[in-house]
MARBA-3410 file (N, C-alpha, C, O; in Angstrom, 1 decimal):
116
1.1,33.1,34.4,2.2,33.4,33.6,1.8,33.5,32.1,2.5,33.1,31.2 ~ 0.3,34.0,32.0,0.2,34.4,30.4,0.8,35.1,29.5,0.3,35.0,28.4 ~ 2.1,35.9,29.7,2.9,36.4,28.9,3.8,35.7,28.7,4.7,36.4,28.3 ~ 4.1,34.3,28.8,4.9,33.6,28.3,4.3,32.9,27.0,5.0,32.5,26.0 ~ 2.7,32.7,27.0,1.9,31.8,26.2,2.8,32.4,24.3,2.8,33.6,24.0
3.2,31.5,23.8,3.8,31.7,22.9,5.1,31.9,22.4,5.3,32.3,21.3 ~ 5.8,31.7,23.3,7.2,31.9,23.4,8.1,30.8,23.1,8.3,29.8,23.8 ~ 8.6,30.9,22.2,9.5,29.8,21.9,10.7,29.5,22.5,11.7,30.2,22.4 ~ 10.8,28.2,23.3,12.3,28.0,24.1,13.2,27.7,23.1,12.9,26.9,22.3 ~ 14.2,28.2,23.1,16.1,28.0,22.6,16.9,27.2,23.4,18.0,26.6,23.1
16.4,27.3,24.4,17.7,26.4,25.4,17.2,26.2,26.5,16.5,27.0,27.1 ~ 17.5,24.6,26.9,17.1,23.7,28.2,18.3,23.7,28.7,19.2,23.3,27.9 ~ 18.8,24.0,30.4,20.2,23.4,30.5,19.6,23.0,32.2,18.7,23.4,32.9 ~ 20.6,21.9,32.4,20.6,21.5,33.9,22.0,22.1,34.2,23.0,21.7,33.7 ~ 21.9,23.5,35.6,23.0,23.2,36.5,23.1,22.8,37.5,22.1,22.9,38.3
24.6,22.0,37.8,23.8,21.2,38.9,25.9,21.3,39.2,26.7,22.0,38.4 ~ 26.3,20.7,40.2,28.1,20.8,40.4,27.6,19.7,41.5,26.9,19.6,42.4 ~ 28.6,18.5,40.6,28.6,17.3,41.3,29.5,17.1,42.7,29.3,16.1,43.5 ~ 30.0,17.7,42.7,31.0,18.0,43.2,30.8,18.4,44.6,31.5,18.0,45.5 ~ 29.6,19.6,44.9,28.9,20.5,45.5,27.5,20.0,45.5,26.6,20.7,44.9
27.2,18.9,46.2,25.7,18.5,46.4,24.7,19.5,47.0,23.5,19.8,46.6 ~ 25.6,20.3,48.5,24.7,21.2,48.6,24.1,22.6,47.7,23.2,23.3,47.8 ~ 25.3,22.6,46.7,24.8,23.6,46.0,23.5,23.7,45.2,22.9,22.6,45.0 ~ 22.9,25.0,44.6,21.1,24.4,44.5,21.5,23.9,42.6,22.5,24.3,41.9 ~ 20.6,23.0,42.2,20.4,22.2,41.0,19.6,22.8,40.4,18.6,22.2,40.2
19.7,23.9,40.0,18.7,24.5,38.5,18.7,24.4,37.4,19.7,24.7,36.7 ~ 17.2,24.0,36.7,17.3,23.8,35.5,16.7,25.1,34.8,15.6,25.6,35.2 ~ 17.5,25.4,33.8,17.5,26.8,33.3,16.5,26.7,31.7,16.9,25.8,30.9 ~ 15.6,27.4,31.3,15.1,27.6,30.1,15.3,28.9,29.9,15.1,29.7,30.9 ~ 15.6,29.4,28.6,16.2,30.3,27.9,14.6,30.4,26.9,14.1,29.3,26.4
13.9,31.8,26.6,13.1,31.5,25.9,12.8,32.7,25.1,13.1,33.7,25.8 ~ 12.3,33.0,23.8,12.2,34.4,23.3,10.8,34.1,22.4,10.3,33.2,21.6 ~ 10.2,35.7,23.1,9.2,36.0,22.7,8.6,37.1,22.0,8.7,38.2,22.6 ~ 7.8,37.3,20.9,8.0,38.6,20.1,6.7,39.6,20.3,5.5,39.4,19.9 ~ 7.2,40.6,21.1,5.6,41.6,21.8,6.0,43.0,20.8,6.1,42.9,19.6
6.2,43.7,21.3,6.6,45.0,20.5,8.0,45.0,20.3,8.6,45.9,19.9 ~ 8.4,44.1,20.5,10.2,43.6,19.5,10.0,42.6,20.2,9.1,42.2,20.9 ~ 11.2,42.2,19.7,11.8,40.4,20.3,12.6,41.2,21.4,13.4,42.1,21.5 ~ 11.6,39.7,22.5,12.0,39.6,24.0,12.6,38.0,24.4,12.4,37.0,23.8 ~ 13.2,38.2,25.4,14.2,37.4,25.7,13.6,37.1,27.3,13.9,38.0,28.0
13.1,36.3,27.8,13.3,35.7,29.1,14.1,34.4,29.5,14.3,33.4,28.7 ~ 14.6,34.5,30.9,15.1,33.5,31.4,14.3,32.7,32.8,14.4,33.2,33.9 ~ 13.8,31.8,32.6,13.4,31.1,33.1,13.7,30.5,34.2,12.9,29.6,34.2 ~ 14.4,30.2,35.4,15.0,29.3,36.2,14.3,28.5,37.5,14.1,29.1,38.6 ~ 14.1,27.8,37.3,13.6,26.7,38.6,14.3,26.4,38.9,15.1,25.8,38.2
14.5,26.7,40.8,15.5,27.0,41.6,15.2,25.8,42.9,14.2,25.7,43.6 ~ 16.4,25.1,42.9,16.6,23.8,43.7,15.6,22.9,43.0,14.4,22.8,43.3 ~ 16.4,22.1,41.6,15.1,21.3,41.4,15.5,19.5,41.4,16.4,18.9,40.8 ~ 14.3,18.9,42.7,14.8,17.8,42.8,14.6,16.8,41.8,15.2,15.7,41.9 ~ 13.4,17.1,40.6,13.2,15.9,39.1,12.3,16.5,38.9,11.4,17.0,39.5
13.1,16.2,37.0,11.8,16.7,36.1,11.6,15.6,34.9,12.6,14.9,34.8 ~ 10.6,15.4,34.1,10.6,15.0,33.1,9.9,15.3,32.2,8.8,15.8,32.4 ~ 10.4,14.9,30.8,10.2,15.4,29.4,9.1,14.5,28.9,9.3,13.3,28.8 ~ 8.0,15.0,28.7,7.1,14.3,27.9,6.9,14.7,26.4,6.2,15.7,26.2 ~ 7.5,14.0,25.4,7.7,14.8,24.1,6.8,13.8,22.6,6.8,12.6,22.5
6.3,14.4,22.0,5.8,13.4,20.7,6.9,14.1,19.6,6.7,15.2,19.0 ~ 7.8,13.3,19.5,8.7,13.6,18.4,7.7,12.8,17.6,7.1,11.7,17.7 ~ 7.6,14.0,16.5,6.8,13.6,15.6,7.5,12.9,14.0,8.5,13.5,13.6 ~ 7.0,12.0,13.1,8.5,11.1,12.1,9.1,10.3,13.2,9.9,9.5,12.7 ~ 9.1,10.1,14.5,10.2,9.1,15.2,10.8,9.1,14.7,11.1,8.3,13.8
11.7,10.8,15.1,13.4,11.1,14.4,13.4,12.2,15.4,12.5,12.6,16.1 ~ 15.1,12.6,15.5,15.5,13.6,16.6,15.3,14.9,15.6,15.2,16.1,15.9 ~ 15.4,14.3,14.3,15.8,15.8,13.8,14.5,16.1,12.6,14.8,16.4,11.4 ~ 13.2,16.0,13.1,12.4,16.0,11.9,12.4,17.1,10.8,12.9,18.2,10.9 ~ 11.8,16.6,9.7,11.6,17.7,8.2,10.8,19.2,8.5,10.8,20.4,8.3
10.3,18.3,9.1,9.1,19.9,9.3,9.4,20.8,10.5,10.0,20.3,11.4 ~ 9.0,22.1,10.4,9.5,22.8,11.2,8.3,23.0,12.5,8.7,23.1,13.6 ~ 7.2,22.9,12.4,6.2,22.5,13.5,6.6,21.5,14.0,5.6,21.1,14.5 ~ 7.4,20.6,14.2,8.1,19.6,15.0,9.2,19.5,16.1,9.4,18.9,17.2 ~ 10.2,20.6,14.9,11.5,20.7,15.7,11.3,21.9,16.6,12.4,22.2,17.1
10.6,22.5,16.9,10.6,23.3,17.3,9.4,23.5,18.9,8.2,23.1,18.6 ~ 9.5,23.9,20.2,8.6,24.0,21.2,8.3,25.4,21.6,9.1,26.3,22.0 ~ 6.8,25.6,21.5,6.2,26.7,21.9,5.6,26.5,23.2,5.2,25.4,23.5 ~ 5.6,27.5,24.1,5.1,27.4,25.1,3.2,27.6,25.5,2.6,28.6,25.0 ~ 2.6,26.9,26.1,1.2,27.1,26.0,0.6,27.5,27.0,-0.4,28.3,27.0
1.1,27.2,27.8,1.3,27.2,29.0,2.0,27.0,30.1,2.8,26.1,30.1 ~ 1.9,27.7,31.2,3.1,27.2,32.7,1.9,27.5,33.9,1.2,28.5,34.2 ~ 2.1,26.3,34.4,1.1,26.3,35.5,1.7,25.6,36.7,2.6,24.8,36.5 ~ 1.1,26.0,38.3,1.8,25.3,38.9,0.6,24.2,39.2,-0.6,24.5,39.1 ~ 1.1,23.0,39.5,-0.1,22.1,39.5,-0.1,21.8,41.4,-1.2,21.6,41.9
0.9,21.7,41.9,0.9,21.5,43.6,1.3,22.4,44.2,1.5,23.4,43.5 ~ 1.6,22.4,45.5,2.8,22.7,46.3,2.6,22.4,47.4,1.6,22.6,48.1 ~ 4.0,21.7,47.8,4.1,21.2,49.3,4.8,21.9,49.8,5.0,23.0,49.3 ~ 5.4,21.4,50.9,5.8,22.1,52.1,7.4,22.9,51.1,7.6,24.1,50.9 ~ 7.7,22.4,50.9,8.9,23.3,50.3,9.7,23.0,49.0,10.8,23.3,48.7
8.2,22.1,48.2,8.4,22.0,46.8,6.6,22.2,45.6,5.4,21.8,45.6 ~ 7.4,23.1,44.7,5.9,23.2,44.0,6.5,22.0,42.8,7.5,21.4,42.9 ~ 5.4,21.8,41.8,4.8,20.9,41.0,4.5,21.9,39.8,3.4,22.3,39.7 ~ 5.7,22.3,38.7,5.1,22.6,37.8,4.8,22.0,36.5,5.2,20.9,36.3 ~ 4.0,23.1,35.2,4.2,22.4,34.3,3.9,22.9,33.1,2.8,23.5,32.8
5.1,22.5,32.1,4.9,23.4,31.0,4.2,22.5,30.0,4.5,21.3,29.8 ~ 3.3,23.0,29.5,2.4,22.6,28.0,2.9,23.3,27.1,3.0,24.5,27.1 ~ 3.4,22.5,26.0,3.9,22.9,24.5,2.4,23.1,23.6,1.4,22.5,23.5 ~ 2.9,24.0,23.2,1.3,23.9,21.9,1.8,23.1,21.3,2.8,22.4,21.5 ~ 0.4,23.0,20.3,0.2,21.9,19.1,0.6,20.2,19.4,1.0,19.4,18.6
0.1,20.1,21.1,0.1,18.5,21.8,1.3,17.7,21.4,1.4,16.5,21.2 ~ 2.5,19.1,21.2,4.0,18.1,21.3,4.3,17.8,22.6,5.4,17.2,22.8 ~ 3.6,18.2,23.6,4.3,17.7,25.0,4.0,18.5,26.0,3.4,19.6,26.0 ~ 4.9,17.5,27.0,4.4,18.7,28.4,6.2,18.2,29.0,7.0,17.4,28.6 ~ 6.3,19.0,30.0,7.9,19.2,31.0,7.0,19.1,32.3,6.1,19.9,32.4
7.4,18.0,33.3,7.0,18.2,34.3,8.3,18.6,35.7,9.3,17.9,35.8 ~ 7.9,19.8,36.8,9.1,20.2,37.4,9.3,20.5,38.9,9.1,21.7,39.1 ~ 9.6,19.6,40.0,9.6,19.8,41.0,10.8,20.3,41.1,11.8,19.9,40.7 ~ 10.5,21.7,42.1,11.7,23.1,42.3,10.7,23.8,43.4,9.5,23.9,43.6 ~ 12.1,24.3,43.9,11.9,25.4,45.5,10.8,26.7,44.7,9.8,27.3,45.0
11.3,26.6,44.0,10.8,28.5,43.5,11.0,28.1,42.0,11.4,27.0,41.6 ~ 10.4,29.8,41.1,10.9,30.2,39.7,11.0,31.3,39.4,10.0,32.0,39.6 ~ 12.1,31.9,38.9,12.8,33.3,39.0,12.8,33.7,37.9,13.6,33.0,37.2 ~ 12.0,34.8,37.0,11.7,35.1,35.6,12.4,36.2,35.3,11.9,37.3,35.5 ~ 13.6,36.3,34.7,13.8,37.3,33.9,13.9,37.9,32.8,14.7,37.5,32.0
13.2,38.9,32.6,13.1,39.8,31.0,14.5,40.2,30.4,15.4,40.4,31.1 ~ 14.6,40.4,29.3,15.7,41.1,28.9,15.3,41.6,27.0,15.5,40.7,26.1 ~ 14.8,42.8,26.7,15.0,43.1,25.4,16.1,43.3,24.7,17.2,43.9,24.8 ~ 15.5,42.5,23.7,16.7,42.2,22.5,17.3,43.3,21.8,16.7,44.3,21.9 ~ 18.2,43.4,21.2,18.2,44.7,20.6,18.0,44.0,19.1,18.8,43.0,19.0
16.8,44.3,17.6,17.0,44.0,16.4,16.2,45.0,15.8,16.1,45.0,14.6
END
């Protein structure tokens, strides 16, 4: 997935309906990236049973001064396992702000150009 390398995420969301256990639990990344215009993908890992955030908030503050802080580029997405009917992935942030680690069934990439 080297055409994501550089792409800056906008939006992390978990859907999940408590309500509806069997329904699938995806956690959604929203991400835009600039090739011959600004592009827009959507990210989704589909049925995901746990993930976690490894982050160096950098100042130990939610909302730091600098803009290389507040902000997560993508470095990488690799799948690191896969078992019988769960893979192991994992996103690397540049500039060693972090990694997202994500067990899910699948991941479903969609493009969408921006209009600007």
């Amino acid at each position: 997935m080297d055409f994501l390398i550089d792409a800056k995420i906008m939006s992390i969301k978990f859907d999940f309906d408590a309500s509806n256990i069997l329904k699938n639990q995806n956690l959604i990344f929203e991400v835009e990236k600039l090739e011959d215009k600004l592009v827009s993908y959507t990210l989704q890992f589909i049925d995901v049973s746990s993930f976690q955030f490894f982050l160096d908030v950098r100042e130990k503050n939610l909302s730091p001064s600098s803009y290389k802080a507040d902000s997560m580029y993508i470095s990488s997405i690799v799948m690191l396992e896969q078992y019988k009917n769960h893979k192991k992935w994992k996103i690397t942030l540049i500039d060693k702000v972090g990694s997202i680690e994500i067990f899910s069934n699948d991941i479903d990439i969609i493009r969408d150009e921006l209009e600007k």
